[in-house]
LUMKEVO-261326 format. One record per residue: z negated, x, y of N, C-alpha, C in turn; residue in three letters. Coordinates in steps of 0.1 Angstrom, whole numbers, padded with zeros to 4 digits, always signed. Example, Ala and Ser with C-alpha at 12.3 -4.5 7.8 and 13.67 -1.06 7.14 Angstrom:
2
-0078+0132-0057-0078+0123-0045-0078+0132-0033ALA;-0071+0128-0022-0071+0137-0011-0079+0129+0000SER;
end
This chain:
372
+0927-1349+0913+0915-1340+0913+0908-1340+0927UNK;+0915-1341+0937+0911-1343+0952+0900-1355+0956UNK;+0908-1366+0949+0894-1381+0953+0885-1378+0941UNK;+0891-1376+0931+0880-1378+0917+0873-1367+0924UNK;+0870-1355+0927+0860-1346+0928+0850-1357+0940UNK;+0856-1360+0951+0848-1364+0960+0843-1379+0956UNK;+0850-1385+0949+0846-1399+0947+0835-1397+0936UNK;+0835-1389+0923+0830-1392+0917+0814-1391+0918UNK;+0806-1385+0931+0796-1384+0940+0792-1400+0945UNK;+0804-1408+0949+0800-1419+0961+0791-1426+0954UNK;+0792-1434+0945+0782-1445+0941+0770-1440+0936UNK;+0765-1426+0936+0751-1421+0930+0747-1415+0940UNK;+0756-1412+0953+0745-1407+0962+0734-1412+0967UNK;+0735-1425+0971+0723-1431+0974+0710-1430+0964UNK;+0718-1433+0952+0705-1431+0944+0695-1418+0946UNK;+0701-1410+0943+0700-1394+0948+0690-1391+0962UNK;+0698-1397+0969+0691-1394+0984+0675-1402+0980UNK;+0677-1415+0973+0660-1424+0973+0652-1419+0965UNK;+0658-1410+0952+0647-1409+0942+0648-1392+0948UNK;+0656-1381+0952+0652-1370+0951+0645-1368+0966UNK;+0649-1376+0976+0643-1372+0991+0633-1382+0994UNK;+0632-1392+0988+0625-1408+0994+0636-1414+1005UNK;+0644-1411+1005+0651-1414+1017+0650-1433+1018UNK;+0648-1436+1033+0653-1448+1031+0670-1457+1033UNK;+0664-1468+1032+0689-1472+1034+0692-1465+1045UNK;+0682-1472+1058+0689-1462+1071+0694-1450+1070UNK;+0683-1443+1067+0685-1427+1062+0697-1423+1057UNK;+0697-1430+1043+0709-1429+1033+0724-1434+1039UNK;+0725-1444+1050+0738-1448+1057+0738-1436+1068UNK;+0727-1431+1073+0731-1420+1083+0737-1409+1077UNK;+0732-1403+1066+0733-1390+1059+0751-1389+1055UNK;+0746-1400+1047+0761-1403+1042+0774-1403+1047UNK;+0771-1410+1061+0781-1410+1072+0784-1402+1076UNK;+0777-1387+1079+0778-1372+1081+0792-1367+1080UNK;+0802-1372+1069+0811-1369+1064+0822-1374+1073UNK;+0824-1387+1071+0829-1392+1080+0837-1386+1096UNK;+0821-1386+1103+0821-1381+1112+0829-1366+1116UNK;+0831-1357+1110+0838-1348+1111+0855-1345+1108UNK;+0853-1357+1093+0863-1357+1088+0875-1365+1096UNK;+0865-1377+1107+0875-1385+1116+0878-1371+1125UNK;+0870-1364+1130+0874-1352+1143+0883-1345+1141UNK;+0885-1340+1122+0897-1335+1123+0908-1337+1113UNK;+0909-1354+1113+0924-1358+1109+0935-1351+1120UNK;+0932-1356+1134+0943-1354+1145+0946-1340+1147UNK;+0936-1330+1145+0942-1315+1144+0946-1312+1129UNK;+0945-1320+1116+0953-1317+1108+0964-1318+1106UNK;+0967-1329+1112+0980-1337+1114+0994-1324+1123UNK;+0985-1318+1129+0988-1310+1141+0994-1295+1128UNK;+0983-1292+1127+0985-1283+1114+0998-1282+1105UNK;+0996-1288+1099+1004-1296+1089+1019-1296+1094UNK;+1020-1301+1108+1036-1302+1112+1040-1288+1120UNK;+1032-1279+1121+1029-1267+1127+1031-1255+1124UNK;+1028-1256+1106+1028-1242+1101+1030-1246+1091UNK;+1033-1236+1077+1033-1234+1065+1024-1250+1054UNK;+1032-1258+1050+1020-1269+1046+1011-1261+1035UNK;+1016-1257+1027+1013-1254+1020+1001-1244+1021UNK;+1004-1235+1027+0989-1223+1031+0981-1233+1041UNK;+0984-1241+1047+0973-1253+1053+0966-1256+1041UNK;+0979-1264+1030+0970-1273+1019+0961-1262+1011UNK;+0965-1253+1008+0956-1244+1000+0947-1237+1005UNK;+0946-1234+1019+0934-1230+1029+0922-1243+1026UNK;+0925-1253+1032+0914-1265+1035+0910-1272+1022UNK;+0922-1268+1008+0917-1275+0997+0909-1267+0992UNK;+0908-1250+0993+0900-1244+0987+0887-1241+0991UNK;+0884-1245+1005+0872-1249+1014+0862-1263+1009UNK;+0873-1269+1008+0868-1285+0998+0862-1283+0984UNK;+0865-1275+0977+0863-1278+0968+0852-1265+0962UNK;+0851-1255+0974+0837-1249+0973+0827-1250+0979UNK;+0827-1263+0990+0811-1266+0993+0809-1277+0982UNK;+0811-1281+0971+0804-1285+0963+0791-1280+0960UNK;+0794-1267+0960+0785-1259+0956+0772-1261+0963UNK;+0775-1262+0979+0764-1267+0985+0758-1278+0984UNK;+0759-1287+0972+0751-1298+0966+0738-1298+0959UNK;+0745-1284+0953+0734-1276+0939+0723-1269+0949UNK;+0726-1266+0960+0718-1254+0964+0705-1261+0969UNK;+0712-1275+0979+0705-1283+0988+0692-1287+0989UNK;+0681-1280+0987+0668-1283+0988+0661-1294+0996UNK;+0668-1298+1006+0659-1307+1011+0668-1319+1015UNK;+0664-1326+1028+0675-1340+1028+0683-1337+1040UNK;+0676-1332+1049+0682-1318+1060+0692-1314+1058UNK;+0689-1303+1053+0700-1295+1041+0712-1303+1036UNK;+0712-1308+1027+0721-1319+1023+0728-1329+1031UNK;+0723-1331+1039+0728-1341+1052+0737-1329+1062UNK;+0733-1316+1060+0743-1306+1073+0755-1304+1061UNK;+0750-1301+1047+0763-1300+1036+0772-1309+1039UNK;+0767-1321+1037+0774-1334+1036+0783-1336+1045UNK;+0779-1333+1062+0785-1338+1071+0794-1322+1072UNK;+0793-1312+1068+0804-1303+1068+0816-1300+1060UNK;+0811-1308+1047+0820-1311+1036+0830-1320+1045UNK;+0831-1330+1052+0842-1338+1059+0853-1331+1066UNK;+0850-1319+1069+0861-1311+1076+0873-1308+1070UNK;+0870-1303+1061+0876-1295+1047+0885-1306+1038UNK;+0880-1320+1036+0879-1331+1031+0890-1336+1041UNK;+0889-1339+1050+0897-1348+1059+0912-1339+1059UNK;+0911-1328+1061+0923-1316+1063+0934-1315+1052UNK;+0923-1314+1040+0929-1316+1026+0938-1328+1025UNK;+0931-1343+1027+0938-1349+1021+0950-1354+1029UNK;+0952-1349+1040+0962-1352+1054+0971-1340+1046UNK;+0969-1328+1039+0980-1318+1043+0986-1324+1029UNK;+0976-1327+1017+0981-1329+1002+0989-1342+1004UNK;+0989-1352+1012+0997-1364+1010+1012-1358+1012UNK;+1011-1352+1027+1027-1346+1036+1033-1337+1026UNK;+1025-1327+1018+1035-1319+1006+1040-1331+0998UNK;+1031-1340+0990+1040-1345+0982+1050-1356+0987UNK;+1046-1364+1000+1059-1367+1007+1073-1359+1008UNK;+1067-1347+1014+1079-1338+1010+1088-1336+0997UNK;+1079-1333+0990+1089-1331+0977+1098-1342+0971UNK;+1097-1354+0977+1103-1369+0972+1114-1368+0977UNK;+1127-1373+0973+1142-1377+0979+1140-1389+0989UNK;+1144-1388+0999+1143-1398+1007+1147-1413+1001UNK;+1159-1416+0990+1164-1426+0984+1151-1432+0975UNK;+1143-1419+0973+1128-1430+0964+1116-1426+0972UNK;+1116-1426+0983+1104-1420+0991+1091-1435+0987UNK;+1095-1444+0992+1089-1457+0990+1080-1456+0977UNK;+1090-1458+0966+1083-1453+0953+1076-1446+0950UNK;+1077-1437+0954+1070-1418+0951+1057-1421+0960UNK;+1056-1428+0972+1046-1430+0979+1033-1439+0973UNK;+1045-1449+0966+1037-1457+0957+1027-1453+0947UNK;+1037-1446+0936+1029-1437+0929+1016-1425+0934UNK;+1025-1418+0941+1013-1407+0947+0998-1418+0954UNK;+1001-1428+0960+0990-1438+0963+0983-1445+0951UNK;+0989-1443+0938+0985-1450+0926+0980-1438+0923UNK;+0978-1420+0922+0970-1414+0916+0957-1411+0928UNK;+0957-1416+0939+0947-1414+0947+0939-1427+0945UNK;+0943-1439+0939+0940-1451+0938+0929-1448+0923UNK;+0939-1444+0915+0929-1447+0905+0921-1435+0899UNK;+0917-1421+0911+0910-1413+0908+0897-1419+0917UNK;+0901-1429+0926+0884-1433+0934+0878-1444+0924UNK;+0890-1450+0914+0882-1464+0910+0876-1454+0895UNK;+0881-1439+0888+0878-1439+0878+0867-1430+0880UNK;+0866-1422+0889+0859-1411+0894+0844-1418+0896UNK;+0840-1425+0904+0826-1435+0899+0820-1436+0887UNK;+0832-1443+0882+0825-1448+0865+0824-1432+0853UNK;+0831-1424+0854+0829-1408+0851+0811-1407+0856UNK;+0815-1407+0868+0797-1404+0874+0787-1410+0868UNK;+0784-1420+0871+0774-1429+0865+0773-1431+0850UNK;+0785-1432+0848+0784-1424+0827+0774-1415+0825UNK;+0782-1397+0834+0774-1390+0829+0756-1391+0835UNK;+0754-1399+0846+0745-1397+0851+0736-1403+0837UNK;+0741-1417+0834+0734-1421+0821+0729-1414+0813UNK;+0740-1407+0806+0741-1396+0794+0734-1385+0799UNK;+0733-1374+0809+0725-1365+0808+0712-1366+0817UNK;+0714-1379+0828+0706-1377+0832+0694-1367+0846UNK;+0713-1360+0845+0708-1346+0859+0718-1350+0870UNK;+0713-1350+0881+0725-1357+0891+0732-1340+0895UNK;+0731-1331+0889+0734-1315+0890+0743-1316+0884UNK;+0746-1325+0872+0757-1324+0860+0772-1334+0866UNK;+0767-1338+0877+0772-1347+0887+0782-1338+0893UNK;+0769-1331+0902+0778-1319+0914+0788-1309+0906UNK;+0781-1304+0896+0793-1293+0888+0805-1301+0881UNK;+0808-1310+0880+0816-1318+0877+0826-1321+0889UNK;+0819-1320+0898+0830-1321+0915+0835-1312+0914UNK;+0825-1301+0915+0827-1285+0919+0844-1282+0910UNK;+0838-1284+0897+0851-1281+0886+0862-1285+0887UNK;+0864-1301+0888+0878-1308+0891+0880-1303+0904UNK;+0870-1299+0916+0880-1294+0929+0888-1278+0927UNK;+0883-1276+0920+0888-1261+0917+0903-1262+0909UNK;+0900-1270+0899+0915-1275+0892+0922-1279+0903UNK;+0920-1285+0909+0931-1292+0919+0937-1283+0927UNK;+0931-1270+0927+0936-1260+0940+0942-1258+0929UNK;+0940-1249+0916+0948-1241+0911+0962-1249+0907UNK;+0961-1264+0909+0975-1272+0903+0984-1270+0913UNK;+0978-1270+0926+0986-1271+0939+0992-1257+0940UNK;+0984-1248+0939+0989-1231+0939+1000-1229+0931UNK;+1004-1239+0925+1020-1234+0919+1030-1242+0926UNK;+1023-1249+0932+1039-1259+0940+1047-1249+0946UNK;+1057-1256+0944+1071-1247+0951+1075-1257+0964UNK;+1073-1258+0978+1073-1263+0989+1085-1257+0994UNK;+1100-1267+1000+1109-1258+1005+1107-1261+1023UNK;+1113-1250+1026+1110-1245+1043+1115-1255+1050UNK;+1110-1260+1059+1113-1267+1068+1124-1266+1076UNK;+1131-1268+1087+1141-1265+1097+1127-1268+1109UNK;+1131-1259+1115+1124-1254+1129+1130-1272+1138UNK;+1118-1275+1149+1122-1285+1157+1115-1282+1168UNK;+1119-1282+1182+1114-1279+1195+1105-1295+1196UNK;+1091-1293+1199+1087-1304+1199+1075-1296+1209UNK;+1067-1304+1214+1053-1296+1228+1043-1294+1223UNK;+1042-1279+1223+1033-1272+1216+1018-1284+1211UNK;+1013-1287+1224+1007-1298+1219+1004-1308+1227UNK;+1008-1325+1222+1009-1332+1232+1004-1344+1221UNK;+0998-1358+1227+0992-1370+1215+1001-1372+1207UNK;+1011-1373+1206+1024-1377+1196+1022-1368+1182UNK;+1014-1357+1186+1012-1344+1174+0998-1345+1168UNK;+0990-1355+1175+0977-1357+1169+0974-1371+1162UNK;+0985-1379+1172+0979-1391+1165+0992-1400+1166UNK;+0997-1406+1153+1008-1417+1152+1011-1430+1166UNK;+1011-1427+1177+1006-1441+1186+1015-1450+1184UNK;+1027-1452+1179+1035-1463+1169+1025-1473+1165UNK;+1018-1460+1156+1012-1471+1145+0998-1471+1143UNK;+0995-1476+1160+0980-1480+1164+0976-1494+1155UNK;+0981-1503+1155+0983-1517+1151+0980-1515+1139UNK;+0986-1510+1132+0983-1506+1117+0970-1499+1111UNK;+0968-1487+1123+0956-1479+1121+0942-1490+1123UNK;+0943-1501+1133+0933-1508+1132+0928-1515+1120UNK;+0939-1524+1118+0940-1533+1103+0933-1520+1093UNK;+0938-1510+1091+0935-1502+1081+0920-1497+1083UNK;+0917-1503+1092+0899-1494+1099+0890-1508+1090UNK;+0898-1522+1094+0888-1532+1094+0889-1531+1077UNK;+0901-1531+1069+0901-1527+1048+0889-1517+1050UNK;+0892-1507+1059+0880-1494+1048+0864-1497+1052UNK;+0870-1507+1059+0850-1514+1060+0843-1514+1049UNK;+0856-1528+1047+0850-1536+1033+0847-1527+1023UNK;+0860-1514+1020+0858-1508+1007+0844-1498+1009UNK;+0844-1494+1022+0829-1483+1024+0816-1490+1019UNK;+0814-1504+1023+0804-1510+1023+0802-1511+1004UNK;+0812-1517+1001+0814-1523+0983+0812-1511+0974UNK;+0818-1499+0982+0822-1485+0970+0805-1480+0967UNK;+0800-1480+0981+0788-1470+0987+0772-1477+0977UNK;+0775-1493+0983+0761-1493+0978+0761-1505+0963UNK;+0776-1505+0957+0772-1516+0949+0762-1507+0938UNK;+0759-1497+0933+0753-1494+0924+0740-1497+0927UNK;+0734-1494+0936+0721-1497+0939+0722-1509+0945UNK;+0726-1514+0948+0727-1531+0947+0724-1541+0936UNK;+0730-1531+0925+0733-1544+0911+0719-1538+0906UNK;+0712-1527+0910+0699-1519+0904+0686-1530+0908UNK;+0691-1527+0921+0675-1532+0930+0681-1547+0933UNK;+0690-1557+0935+0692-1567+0936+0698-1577+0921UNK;+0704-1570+0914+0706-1580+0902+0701-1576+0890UNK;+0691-1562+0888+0684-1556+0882+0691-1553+0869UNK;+0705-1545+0870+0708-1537+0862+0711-1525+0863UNK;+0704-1519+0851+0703-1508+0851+0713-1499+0849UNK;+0724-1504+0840+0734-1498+0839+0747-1509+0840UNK;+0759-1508+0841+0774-1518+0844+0778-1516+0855UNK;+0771-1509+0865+0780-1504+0874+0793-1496+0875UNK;+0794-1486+0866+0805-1480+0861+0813-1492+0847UNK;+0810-1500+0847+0821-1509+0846+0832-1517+0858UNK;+0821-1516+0862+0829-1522+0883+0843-1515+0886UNK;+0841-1499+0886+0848-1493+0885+0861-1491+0876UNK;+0857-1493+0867+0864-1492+0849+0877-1505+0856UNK;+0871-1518+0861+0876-1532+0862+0883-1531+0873UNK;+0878-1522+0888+0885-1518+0895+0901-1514+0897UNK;+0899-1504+0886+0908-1490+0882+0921-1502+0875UNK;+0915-1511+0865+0924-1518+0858+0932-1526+0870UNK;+0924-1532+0880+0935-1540+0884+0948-1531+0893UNK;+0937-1519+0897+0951-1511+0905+0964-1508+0898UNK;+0962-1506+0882+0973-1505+0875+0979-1512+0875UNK;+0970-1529+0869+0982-1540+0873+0996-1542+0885UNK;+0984-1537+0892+0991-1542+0905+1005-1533+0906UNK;+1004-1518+0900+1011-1512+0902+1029-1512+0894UNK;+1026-1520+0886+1034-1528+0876+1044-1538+0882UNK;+1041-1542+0893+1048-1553+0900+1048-1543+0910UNK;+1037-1535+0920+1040-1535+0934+1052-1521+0933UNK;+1057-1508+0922+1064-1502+0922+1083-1504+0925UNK;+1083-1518+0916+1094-1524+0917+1099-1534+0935UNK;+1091-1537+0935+1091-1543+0952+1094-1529+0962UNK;+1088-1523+0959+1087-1509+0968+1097-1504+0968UNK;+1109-1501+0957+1116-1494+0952+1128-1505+0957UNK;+1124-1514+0959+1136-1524+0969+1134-1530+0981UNK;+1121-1519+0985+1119-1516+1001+1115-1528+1008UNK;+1109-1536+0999+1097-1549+1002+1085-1543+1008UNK;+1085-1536+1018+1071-1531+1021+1064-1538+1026UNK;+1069-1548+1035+1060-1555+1045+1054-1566+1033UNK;+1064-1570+1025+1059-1579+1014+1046-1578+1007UNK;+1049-1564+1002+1039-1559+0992+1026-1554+1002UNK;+1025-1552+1013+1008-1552+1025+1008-1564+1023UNK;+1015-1578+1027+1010-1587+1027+1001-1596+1018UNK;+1008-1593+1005+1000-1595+0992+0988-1591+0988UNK;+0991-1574+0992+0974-1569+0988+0967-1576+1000UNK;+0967-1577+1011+0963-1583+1022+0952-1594+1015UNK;+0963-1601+1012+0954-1618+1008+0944-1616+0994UNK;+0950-1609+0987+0944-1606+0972+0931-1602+0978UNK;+0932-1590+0984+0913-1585+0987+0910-1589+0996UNK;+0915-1600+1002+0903-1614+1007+0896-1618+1002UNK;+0904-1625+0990+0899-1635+0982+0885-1623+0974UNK;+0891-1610+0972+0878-1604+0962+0867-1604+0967UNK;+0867-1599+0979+0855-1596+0993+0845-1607+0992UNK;+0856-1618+0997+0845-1633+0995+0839-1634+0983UNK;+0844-1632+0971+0839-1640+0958+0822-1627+0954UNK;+0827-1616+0959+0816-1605+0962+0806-1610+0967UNK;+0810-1614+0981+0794-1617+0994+0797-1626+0988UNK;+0798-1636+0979+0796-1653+0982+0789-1654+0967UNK;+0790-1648+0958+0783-1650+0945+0775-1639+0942UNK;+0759-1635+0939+0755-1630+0933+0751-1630+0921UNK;+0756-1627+0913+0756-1625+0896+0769-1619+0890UNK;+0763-1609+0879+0770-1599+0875+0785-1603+0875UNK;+0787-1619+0869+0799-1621+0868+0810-1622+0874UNK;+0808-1624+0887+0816-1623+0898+0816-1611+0906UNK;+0803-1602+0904+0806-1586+0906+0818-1585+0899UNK;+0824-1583+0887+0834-1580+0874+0841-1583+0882UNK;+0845-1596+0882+0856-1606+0887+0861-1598+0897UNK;+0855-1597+0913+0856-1590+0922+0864-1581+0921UNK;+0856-1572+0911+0862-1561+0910+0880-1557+0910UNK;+0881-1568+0896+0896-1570+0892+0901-1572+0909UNK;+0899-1580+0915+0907-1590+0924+0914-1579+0933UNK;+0896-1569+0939+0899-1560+0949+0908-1551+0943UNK;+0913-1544+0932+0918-1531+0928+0932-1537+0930UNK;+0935-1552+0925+0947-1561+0927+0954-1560+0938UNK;+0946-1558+0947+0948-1562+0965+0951-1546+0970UNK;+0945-1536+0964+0944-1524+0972+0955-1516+0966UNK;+0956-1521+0950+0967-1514+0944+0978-1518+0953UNK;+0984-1528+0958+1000-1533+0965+0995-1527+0981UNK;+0984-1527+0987+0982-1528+1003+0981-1510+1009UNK;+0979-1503+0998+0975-1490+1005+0990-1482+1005UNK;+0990-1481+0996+1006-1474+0992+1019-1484+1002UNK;+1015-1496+1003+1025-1500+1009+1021-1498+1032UNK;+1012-1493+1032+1005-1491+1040+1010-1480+1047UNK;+1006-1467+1036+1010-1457+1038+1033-1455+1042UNK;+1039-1462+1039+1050-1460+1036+1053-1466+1049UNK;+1048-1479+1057+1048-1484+1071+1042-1475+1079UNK;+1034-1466+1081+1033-1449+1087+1040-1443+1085UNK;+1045-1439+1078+1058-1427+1074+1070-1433+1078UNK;+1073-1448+1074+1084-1450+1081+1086-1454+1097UNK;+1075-1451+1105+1074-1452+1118+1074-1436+1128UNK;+1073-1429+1113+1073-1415+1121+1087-1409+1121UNK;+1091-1399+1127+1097-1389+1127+1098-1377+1109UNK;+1107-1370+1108+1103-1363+1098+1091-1352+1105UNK;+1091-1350+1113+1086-1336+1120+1073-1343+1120UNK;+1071-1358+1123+1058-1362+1124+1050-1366+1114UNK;+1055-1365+1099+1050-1368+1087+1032-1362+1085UNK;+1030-1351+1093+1015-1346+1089+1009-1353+1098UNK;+1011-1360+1111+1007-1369+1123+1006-1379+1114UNK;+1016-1388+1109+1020-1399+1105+1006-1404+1094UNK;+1007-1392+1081+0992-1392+1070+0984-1386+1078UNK;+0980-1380+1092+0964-1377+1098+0958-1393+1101UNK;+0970-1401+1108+0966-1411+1117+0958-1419+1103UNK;+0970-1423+1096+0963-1432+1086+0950-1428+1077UNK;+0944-1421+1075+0934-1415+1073+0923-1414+1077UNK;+0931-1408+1096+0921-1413+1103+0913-1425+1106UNK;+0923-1435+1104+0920-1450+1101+0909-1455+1092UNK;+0913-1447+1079+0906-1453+1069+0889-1447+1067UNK;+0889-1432+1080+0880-1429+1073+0867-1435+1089UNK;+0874-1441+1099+0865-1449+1110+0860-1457+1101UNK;+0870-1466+1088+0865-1482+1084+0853-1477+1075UNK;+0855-1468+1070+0847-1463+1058+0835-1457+1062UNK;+0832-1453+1075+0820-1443+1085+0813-1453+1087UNK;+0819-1463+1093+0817-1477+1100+0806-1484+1085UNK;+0811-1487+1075+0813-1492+1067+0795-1487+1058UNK;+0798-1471+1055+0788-1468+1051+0774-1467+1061UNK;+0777-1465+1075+0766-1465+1084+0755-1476+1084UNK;+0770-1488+1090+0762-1503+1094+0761-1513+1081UNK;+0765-1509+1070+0763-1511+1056+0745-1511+1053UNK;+0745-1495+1054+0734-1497+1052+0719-1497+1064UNK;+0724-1501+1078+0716-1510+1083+0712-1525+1081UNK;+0724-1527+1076+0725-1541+1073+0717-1545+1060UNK;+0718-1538+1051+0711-1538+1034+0695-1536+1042UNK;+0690-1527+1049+0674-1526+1054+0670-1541+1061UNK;+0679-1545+1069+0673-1552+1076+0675-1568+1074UNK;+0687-1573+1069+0687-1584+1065+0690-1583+1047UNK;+0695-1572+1041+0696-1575+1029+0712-1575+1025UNK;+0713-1574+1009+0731-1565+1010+0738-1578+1010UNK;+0733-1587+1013+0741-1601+1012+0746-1602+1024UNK;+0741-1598+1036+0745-1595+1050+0754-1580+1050UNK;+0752-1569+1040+0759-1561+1042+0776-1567+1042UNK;+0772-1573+1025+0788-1578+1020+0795-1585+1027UNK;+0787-1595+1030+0790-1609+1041+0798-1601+1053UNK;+0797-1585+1057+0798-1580+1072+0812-1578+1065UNK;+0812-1567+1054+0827-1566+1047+0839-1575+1045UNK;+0831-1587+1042+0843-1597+1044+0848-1600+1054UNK;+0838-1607+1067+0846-1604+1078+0856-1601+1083UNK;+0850-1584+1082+0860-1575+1085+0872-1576+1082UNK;+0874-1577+1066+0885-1577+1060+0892-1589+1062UNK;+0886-1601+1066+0895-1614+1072+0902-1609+1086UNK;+0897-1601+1092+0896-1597+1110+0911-1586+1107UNK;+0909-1581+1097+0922-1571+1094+0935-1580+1091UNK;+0934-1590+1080+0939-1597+1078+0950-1607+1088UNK;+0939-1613+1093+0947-1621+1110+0953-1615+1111UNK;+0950-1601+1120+0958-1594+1129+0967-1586+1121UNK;+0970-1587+1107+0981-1586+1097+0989-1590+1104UNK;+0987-1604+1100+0996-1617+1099+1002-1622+1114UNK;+0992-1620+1125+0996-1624+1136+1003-1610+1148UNK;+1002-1600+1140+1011-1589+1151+1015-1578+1142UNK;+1012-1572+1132+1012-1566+1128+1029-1561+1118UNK;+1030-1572+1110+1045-1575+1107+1056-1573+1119UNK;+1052-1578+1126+1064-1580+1136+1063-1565+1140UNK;+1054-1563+1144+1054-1544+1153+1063-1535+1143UNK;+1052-1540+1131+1062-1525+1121+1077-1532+1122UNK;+1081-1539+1120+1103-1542+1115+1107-1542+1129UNK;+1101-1540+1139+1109-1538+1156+1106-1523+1157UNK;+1093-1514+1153+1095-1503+1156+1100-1496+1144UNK;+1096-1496+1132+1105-1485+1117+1120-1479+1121UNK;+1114-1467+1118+1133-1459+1117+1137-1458+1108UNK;+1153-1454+1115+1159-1464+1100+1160-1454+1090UNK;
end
């Protein structure tokens, strides 16, 4: 309920921003990014949070914050307006999803932690790939981008009330410095946070503007929420194979795999225009992100401390949501100025640049530093 409320917004905002404000791309990569920007400011004091006090009155404080400025969607009269919503919605947004990972970390047996991370990464996985294609359905069918917002609004409110019955058991107290960087930010797992900045490029740039991409550059009107539909499928695939790897503590195996998989999608994206290999793409990247994020996330956790588990999901988050700021900003300078062929083109890149420095430091760092 947490991504689907927020995801199911991403791929129609632009539209939104062009036809209800005139906005242009610039515009629409600045506005957009709004979120971002706050949401990066306070991963590191959620993290802080989170290992600090009560998770649970954290997670139900900041999720029920999130999931009532929806409201401020409906209200938003102008592009001003909307753009101060937007970028305050990130607070609330960033805090949430740092404190909701560390609960359900918690609740897992350490003997299937790997697994459970897997899965809990497979329902954040396939509420961003289904949560799109929801949107742009209904945008089709009714036609009100309002029927959009109250549709956020609703599933964020479900998600508080699901969380409001967790039963969270109490921590044991640990003398650690009131506040010092070790409590804001993972520095273990700098190396990793990078790699994870250069993935959420690719995915900010691909998530953000393929709808208005395949509109105004391959002139369809509707099959964008199939992208997603194809998405969603390959994460499941993936998850079919990457569950059982994980559960025999192949982690480094299963990043390396998604690693290469959403290479190969990125390229076949920027390198072919036509619908068909948009589809294709699709499949490849959900392939790649279903095995690389979950197994991602479990190389942070297993670098941290228990006491540093809300540090451990701030940092990586933090990570993903620089690639994704990055991503939707210079995305859409790049779509104004040379065109989204140079946007995609910038996404692959990146995602090769993540990749190297996979392959050439990254492996090694995580199996010399992980505790046991």
């Amino acid at each position: 309920m947490l991504y689907f409320s927020f995801m199911v917004l991403t791929p129609l905002l632009p539209l939104y921003l062009s036809e209800a404000f005139g906005a242009d791309k610039d515009t629409i990569g600045l506005v957009l990014s709004g979120y971002a920007v706050t949401a990066l400011l306070i991963r590191p004091f959620s993290g802080y949070f989170v290992d600090s006090f009560p998770r649970k009155t954290v997670l139900l404080l900041f999720y029920g914050l999130f999931a009532l400025l929806f409201g401020g969607y409906l209200i938003a009269g102008s592009l001003l307006l909307f753009g101060v919503v937007r970028t305050l919605h990130g607070a609330p947004m960033g805090a949430a999803t740092v404190a909701n990972s560390t609960v359900a970390i918690d609740v897992l047996p350490s003997s299937r932690r790997a697994e459970g991370i897997g899965y809990y990464g497979l329902s954040n996985n396939l509420a961003t790939a289904i949560a799109p294609t929801v949107g742009i359905f209904l945008w089709h069918w009714t036609g009100s981008y309002n029927a959009i917002f109250i549709t956020a609004l609703v599933s964020g409110i479900v998600g508080w009330i699901i969380n409001a019955t967790l039963r969270v058991r109490m921590r044991p107290s640990e003398k650690r410095p009131a506040l010092s960087l070790d409590r804001m930010f993972l520095v273990e797992g700098w190396p990793e946070g990078v790699s994870m900045a250069c993935f959420s490029y690719s995915y900010g740039v691909v998530s953000t503007y393929v709808a208005i991409y395949a509109k105004e550059a391959l002139g369809m009107e509707a099959g964008t929420g199939l992208f997603f539909t194809i998405l969603c499928i390959g994460l499941m695939l993936s998850r079919l194979v990457g569950a059982r790897t994980l559960r025999r503590g192949r982690v480094v195996e299963n990043a390396a795999h998604g690693v290469l998989i959403s290479l190969v999608g990125y390229l076949l994206f920027a390198a072919v225009h036509e619908a068909w290999a948009m589809y294709v793409s699709a499949l490849i990247v959900g392939l790649g992100n279903g095995h690389m994020f979950p197994a991602f996330q479990t190389m942070f956790i297993n670098l941290a401390s228990k006491s540093q588990r809300g540090t451990a999901n701030g940092t990586l988050l933090t990570s993903w949501d620089v690639g994704m700021g990055l991503g939707i900003t210079l995305g859409g300078l790049l779509a104004e100025r040379v065109g989204y062929e140079g946007a995609f083109w910038s996404a692959w890149v990146l995602n090769l640049a993540g990749a190297i420095f996979f392959f050439a430091f990254i492996r090694s760092h995580y199996l010399r530093h992980r505790k046991a």
